[in-house]
Structures are given as structure tokens and as C-alpha cells.
DRENDO-1510 file (C-alpha; in Angstrom, 1 decimal, always signed):
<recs>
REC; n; res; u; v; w
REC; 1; UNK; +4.6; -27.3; -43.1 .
REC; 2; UNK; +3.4; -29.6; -40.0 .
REC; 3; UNK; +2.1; -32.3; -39.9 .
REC; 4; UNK; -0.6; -31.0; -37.6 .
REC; 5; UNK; -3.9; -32.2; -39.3 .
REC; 6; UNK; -2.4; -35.3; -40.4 .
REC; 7; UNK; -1.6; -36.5; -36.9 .
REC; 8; UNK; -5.2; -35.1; -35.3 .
REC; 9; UNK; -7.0; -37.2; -38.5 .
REC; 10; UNK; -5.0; -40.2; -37.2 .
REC; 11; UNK; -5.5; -40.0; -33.7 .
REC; 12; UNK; -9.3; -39.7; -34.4 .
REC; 13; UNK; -9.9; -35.9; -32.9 .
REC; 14; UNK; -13.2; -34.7; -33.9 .
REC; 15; UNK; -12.7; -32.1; -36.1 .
REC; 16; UNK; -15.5; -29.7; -36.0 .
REC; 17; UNK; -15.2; -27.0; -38.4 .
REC; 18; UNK; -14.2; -24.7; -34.7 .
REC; 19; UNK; -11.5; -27.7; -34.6 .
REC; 20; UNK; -10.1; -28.1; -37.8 .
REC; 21; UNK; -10.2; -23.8; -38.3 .
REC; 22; UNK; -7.8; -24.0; -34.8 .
REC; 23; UNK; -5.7; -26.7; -36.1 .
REC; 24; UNK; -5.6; -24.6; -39.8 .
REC; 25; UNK; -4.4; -21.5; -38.4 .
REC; 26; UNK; -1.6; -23.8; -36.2 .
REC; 27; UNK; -0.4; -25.6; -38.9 .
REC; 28; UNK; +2.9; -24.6; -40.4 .
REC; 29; UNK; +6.7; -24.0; -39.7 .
REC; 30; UNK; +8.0; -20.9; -37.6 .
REC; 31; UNK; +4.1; -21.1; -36.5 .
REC; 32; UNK; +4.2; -19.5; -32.9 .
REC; 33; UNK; +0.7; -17.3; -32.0 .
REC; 34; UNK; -0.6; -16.1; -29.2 .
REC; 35; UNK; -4.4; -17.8; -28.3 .
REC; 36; UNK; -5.5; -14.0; -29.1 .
REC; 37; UNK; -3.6; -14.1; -32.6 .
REC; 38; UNK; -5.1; -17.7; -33.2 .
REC; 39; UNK; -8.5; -16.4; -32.5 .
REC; 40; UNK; -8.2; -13.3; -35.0 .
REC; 41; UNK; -7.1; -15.7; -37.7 .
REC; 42; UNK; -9.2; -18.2; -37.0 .
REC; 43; UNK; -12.3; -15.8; -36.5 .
REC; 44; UNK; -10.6; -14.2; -40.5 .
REC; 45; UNK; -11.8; -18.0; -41.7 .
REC; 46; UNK; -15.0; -19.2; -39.7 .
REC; 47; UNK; -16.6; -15.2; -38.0 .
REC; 48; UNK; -19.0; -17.2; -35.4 .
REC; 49; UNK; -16.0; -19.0; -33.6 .
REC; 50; UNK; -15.8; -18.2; -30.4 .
REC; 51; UNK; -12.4; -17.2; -28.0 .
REC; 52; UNK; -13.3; -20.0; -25.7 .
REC; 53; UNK; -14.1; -22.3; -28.2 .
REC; 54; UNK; -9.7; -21.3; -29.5 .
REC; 55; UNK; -9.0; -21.6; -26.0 .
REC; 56; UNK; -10.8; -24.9; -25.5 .
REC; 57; UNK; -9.1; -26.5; -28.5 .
REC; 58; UNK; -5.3; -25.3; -27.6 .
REC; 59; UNK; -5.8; -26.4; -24.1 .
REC; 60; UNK; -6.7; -29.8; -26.2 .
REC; 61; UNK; -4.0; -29.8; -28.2 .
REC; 62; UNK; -1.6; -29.2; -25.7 .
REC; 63; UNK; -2.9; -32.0; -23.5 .
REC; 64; UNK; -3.2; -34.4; -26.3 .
REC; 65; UNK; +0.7; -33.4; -27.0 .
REC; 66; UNK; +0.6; -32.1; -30.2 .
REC; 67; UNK; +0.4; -28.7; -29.4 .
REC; 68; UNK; +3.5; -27.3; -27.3 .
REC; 69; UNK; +2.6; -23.9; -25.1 .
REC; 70; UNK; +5.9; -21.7; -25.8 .
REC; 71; UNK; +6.6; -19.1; -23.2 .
REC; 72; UNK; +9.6; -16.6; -23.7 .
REC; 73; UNK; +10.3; -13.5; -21.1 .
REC; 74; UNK; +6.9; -13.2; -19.5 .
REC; 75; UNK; +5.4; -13.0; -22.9 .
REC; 76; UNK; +2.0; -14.0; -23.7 .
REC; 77; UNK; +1.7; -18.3; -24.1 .
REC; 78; UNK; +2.8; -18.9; -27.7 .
REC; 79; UNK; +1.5; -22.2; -29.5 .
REC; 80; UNK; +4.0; -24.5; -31.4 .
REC; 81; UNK; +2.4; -27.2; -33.6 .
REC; 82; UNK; +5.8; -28.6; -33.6 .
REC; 83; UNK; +5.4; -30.9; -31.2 .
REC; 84; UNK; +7.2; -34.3; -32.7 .
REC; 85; UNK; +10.1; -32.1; -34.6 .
REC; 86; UNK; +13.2; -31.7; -31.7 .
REC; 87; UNK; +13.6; -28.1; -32.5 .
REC; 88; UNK; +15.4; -25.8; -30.2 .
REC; 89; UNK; +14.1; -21.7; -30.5 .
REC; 90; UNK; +15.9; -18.2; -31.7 .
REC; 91; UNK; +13.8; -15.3; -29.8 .
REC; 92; UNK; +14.3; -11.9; -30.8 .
REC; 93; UNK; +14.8; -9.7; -27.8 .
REC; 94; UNK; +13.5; -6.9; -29.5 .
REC; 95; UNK; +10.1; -7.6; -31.1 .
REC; 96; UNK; +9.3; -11.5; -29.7 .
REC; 97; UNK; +9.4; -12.9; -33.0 .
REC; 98; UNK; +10.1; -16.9; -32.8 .
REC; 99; UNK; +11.7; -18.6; -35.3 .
REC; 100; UNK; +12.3; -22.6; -35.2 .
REC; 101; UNK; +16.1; -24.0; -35.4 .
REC; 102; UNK; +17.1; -27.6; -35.7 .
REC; 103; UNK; +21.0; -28.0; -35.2 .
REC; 104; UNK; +23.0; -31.2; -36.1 .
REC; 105; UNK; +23.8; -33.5; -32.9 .
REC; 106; UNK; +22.1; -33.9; -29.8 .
REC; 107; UNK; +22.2; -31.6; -27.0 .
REC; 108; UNK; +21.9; -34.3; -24.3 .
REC; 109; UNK; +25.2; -35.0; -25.2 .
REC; 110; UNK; +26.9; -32.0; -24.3 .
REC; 111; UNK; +25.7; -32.7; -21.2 .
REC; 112; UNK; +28.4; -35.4; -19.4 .
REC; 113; UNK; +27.5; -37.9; -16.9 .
REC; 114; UNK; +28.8; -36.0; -13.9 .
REC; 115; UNK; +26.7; -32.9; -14.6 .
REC; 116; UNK; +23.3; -34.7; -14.4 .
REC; 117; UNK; +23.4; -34.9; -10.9 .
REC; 118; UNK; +21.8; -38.8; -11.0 .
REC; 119; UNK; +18.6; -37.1; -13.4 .
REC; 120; UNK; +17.2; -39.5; -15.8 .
REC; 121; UNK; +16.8; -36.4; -18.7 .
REC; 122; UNK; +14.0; -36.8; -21.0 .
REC; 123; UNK; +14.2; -33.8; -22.6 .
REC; 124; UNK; +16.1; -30.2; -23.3 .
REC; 125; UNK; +15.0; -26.7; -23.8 .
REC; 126; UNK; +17.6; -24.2; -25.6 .
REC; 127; UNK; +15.9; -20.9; -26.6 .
REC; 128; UNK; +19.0; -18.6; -28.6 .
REC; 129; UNK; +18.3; -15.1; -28.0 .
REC; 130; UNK; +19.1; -12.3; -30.1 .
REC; 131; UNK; +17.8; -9.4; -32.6 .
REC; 132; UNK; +16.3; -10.1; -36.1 .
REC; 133; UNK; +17.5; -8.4; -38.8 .
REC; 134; UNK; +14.2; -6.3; -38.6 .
REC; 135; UNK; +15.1; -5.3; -35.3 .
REC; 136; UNK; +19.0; -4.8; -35.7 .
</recs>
């Protein structure tokens, strides 16, 4: 699971029950929904919540950084609660399923000096691509 609630309780985030339903339906490893699939499950616990209030509270998440927006292929935004984990992506080609993958070792360092062009990185994205076994 993630950490999600524990880290909005400690950062002081209201949590309405529109909130903490959002945050709910986020939290968890291999978690990746759409705003739409958020809203159906989040709609599945509390029926009055709204889809702006979802909206509202990812775009919220996302700017306070603990939400990461995930976009593969021109695919609807996907929502990562997996914000503090360095994790790297495997995207099935076929269906868009999103699964989480943390290898050993740090990319930055397969990237030499020479090849960073004078950048100060601060960051890497890897996404693997490929066909789950469903998909095979």
C-alpha cells in the first residue's frame, strides 16, 4: 500500500469526506486510474460526490506533490499516488494496464557526464513497454 493518507494527515490537508473518498480510492500499489475511473469508485463509496469535486482534489494532489499525473501513448491522465517511491513504469501496449517496477541502481548513473550536455538532472522517466500476460 501507499502511504497516501498518512502523508495528507501530516501535511494538514482537510480531509473532507469528498477528500479522504479521493485519497481512499488512490491509495495503494500498481494504483493508476483515470479521473473517470477515480470518480466511479469514489462515487461506489460516497453516491453525492461530484466529478469536479474528483477533479478538484487530483488537480490538489498533484500540485501538493503527492499525486503524480501519469500519461502513456495519448491515453487518458492516469493518477499515481506514488509520488515519494522512485519507481520507473511497465505499460502494456495492448490494453494500457500500468504496473509499478523499482529496479536495483540508479538510472542517473547510466547516464555519463558527457551525455548531459551541461543539464543539472533532477529526475528520470523510464516507462518499459510491452504485453501482459493477459494480452500475450
Amino acid at each position: 500500500m501507499s502511504d497516501l493518507l498518512e502523508r495528507l494527515r501530516a501535511r494538514g490537508w482537510r480531509l473532507t469526506s469528498q477528500r479522504r473518498v479521493v485519497a481512499e480510492v488512490l491509495d495503494g500499489d500498481h494504483v493508476h486510474l483515470t479521473a473517470d475511473e477515480v470518480h466511479a469508485r469514489a462515487a461506489g463509496r460516497l453516491p453525492e460526490i461530484s466529478r469536479a469535486t474528483v477533479y478538484n482534489a487530483l488537480g490538489e494532489l498533484v500540485a501538493l506533490g503527492e499525486v503524480v499525473e501519469v500519461t502513456t501513448d495519448g491515453r487518458a491522465k492516469r493518477y499515481d499516488p506514488n509520488a515519494h517511491r522512485p519507481h520507473h513504469h511497465l505499460v502494456c501496449s495492448g490494453c494500457g494496464l500500468i504496473r509499478d517496477v523499482h529496479p536495483a541502481g540508479s538510472p542517473l548513473a547510466a547516464l555519463p557526464t558527457e551525455d548531459r550536455f551541461g543539464f543539472t538532472v533532477s529526475g528520470v522517466d523510464i516507462t518499459y513497454r510491452g504485453l501482459c500476460p493477459a494480452c500475450s
